[in-house]
C-alpha positions as a Python dict, from the first residue, in 0.01 Angstrom:
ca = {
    (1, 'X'): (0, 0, 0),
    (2, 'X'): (-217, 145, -302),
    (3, 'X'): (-465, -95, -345),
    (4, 'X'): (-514, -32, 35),
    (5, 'X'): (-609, 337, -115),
    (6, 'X'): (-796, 262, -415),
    (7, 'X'): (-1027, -13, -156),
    (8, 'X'): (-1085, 261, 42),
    (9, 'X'): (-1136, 550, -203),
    (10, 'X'): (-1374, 293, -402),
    (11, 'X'): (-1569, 231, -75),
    (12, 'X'): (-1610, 596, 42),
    (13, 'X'): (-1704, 703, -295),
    (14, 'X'): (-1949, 435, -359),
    (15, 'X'): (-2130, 465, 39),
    (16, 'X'): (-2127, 883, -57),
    (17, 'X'): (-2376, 804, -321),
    (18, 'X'): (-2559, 527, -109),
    (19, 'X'): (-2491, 308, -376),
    (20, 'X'): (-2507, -114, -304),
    (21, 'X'): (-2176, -317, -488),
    (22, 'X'): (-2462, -443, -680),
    (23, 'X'): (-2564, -102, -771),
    (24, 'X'): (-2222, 22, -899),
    (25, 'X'): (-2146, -283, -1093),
    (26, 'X'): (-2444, -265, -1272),
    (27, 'X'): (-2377, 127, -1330),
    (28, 'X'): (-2032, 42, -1436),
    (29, 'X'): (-2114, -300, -1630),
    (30, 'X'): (-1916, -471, -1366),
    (31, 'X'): (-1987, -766, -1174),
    (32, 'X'): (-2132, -698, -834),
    (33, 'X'): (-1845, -982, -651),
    (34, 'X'): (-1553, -808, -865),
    (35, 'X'): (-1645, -451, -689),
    (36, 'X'): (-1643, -622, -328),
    (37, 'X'): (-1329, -796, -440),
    (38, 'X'): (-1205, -452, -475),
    (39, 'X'): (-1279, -325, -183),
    (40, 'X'): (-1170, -636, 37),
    (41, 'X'): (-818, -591, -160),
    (42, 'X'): (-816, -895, -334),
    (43, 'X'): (-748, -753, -687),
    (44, 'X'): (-544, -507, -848),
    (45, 'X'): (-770, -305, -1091),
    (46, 'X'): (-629, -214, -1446),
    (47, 'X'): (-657, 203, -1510),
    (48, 'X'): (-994, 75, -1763),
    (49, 'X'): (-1150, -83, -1467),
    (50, 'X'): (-1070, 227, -1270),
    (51, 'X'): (-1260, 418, -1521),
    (52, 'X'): (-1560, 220, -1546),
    (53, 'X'): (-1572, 287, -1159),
    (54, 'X'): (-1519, 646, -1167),
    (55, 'X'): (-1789, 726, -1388),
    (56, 'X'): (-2093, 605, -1173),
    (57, 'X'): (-1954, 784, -929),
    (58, 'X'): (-1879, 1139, -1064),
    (59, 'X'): (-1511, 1105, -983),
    (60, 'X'): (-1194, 1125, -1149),
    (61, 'X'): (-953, 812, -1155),
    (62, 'X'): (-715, 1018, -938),
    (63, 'X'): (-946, 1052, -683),
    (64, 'X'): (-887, 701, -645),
    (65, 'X'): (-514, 746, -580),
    (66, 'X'): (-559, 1041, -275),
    (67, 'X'): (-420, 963, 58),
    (68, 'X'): (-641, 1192, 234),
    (69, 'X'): (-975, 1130, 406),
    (70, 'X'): (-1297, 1209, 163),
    (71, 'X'): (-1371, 1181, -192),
}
């Protein structure tokens, strides 16, 4: 499943950096509970939240979207 995918990618990316949920949300304007909402599955993001994400991070939105281990 994609969001499966996106949780993951979102996670990786976000513990690469050492970044907190609280950390990223604030980076990406964000609440902190919507980002661990992501990453627990619970919501499908829009392509806009996926760029507010990507940002803080230094990824692309299709990074997002690989299948393969590692951001």
């Amino acid at each position: 499943m994609i969001r499966d995918t996106i949780a993951r990618n979102l996670r990786q990316a976000r513990e690469a950096r050492e970044l907190s949920q609280e950390q990223l949300g604030f980076l990406a304007n964000v609440d902190r509970s919507y980002v661990g909402s992501l990453e627990r599955r619970e919501y499908n993001p829009t392509v806009e939240m996926l760029e507010k994400l990507a940002a803080p991070l230094g990824i692309e939105v299709i990074d997002f979207f690989k299948t393969e281990p590692g951001i």
